[in-house]
N, C-alpha and C positions, 0 to 999 in steps of 0.2 A: 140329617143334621150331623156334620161333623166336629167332632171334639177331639182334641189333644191333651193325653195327662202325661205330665214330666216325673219321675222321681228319680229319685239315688241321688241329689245333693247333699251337702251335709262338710264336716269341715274334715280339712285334712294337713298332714305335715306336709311341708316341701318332700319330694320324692318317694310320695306314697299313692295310692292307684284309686280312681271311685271310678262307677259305671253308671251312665245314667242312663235312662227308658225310659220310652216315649209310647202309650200306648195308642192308637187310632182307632176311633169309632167312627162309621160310616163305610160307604163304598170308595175303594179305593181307586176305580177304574178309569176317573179322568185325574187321579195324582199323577205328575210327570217327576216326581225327586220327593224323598225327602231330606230333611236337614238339619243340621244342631247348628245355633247362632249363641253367641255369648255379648253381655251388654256390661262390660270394668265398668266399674265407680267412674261418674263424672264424663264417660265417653260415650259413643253413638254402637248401637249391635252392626256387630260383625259374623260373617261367615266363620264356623269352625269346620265343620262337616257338611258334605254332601254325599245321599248315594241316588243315584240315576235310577229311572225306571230299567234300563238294559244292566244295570249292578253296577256302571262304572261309578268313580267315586272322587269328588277334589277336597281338598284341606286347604286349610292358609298355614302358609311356609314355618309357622310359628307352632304349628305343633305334628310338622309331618314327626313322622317317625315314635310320635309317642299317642297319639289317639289313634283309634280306629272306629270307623261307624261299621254298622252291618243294619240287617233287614230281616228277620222273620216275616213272609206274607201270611201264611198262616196261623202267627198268630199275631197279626196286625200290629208288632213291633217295630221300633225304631231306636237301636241302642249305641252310645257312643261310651266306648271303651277309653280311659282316660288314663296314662301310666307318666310316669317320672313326673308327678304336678310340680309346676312350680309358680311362688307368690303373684307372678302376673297373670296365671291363669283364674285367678280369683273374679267372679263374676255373676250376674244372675244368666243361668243358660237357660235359651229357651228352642223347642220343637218347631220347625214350619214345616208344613206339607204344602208342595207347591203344583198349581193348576195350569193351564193354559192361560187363563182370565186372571190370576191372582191366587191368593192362596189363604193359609190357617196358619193359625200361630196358637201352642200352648200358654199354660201360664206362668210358667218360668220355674225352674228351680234354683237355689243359690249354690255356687260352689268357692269357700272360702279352704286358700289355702295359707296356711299358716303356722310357722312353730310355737 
C-alpha cells in the first residue's frame, strides 16, 4: 500500500521561505518521478515540481529560480524547497508519485502567503 504524507505548509509573508516534505510509504521501484503540484483558490492543480527517476528535474516558469525539489531515496523523501513566496503562490500543495499505469497523490497541504 502506498501512502503520501505532505508537511511544512503553514502561512507565510510575501518574500519569506517554507519547505515542504513528502514522505512515501511503500516500494518505490516502479515510481518513475515524483512531484509537488499546487491547486490556487478557484483554479484546476498544476505542475510545480518535478524530479525524474534518473535526478533530472522540470518546474513551471513561475517559480523557476525560487523552488527547488530534491529526493532523499533513503529516506523515502520527497522535498520542495520554496524561497522568495509570493501572494500567488498561495495554494493547497499536494505530493504525486507517478507510475507507468498512473500514480498517488498525497493529501495536500496548504501554503497561504500573505502579509
Amino acid at each position: 500500500q502506498v501512502q503520501l504524507v505532505e508537511s511544512g505548509g503553514g502561512l507565510m509573508q510575501p518574500g519569506g521561505s517554507l519547505r515542504l516534505s513528502c514522505a512515501f510509504s511503500g516500494s518505490m521501484s516502479i515510481i518513475n518521478s515524483m512531484g509537488w503540484y499546487c491547486q490556487p483558490p478557484g483554479k484546476q492543480r498544476q505542475l510545480v515540481a518535478r524530479i525524474n527517476s534518473d535526478g533530472s528535474t522540470n518546474y513551471a516558469d513561475s517559480v523557476k529560480g525560487r523552488f527547488t525539489i530534491s529526493r532523499d531515496n533513503d529516506k523515502k523523501t520527497v522535498d520542495l524547497q520554496m524561497n522568495s513566496l509570493k501572494p500567488e503562490d498561495t495554494a493547497v500543495y499536494y505530493c504525486r508519485a507517478q507510475h507507468k499505469f498512473g500514480g498517488y497523490w498525497g493529501q495536500g497541504t496548504q501554503v497561504t502567503v500573505s502579509s
